[in-house]
C-alpha positions as CSV (number, residue, x, y, z in Angstrom):
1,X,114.9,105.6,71.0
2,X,114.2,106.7,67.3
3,X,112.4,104.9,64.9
4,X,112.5,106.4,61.4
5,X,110.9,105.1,58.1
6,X,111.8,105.2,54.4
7,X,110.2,105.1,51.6
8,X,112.0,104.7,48.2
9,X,110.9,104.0,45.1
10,X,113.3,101.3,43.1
11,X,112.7,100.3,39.5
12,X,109.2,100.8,40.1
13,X,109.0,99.1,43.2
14,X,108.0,100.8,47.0
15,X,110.6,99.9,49.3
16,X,109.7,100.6,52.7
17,X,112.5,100.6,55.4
18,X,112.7,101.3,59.3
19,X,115.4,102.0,61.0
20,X,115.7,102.5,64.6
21,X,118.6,104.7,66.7
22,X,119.0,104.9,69.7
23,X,119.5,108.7,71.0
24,X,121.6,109.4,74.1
25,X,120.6,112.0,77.0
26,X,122.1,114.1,79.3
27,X,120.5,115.5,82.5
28,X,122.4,118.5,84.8
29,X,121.5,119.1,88.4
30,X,120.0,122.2,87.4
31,X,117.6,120.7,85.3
32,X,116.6,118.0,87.2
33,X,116.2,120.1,90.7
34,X,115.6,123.5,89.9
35,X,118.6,124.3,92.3
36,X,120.7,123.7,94.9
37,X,118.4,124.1,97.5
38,X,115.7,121.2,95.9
39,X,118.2,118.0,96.1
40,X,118.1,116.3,99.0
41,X,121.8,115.2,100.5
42,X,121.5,111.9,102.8
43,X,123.3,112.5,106.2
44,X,126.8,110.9,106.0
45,X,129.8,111.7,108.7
46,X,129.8,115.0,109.9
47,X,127.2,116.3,107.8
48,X,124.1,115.4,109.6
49,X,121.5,115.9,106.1
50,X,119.8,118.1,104.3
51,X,119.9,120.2,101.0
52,X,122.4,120.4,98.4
53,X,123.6,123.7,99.3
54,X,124.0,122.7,103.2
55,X,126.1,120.2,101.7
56,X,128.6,122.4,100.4
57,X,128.1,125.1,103.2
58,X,129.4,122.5,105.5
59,X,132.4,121.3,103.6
60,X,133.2,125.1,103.1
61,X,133.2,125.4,107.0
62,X,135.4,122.5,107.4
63,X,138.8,123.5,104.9
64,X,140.4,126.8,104.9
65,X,142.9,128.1,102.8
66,X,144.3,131.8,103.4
67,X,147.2,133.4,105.1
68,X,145.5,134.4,107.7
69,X,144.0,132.8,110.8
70,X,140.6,131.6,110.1
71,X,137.5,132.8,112.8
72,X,134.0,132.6,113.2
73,X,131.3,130.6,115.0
74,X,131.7,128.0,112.2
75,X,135.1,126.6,113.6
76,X,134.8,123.0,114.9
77,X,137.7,120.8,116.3
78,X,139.5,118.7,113.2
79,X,138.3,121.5,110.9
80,X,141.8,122.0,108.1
81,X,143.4,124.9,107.2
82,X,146.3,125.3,104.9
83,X,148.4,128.8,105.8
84,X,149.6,129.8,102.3
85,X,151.9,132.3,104.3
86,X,154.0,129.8,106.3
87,X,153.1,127.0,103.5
88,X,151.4,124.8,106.8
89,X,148.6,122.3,107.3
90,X,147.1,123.0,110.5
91,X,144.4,121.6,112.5
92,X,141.9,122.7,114.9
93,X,141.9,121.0,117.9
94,X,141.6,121.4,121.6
95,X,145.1,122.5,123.0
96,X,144.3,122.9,126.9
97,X,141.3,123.1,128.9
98,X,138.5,125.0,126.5
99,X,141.3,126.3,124.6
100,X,141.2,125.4,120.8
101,X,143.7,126.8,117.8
102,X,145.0,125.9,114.7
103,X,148.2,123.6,115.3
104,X,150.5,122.7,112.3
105,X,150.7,119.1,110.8
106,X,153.4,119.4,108.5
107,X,155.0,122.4,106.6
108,X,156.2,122.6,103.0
109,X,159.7,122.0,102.1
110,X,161.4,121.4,98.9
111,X,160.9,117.8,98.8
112,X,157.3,117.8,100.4
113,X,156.3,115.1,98.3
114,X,158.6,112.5,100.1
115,X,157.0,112.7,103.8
116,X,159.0,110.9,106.2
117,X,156.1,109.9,108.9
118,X,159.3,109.7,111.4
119,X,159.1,113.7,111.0
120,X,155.7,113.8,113.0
């Protein structure tokens, strides 16, 4: 809040008046942190707490989008990934004993955006 005074002078007289604004401010994360790594994250689902930046690490680790098979240490059962080559959802899941891939959930097609849930 503002509070400003004026002073005028008015045939003579001193008129004093005060008017108050109020002033509006903004904050970023940045500012308030100092990064990523200095804003504490609550644990929630999957994401077992931590830092900002684990925060985003692990949704990174859980959604793929490529046209090519993702790999790596940081593959986890239900993690997504869409195949911009064969225009796929898959999942990650266990398909036989120890044995886990990326399995489709539903493909493109022209009319994609009426799903029939009969189709899966």
């Amino acid at each position: 809040m503002t509070i400003e005074v004026t002073v005028q002078e008015v045939n003579n007289d001193v008129v004093v008046a005060e008017t108050t604004t109020t002033v509006a401010t903004t904050y970023d994360l940045v500012t308030i942190g100092g990064n990523a790594v200095d804003i504490a994250v609550s644990a929630s689902g999957t994401f077992a707490g931590g830092n900002l930046q684990q925060a985003v690490d692990h949704l990174a680790n859980q959604l793929f989008k490529s046209d090519s098979v993702p790999t790596g240490s940081q593959l986890s059962q239900g993690d997504l990934w869409y195949d911009t080559d064969d225009d796929e959802l898959k999942v990650y899941r266990e398909t036989s004993a120890n044995v886990f891939e990326f399995v489709p959930l539903a493909s493109a097609t022209d009319t994609m955006d009426n799903l029939d849930g009969g189709q899966f």
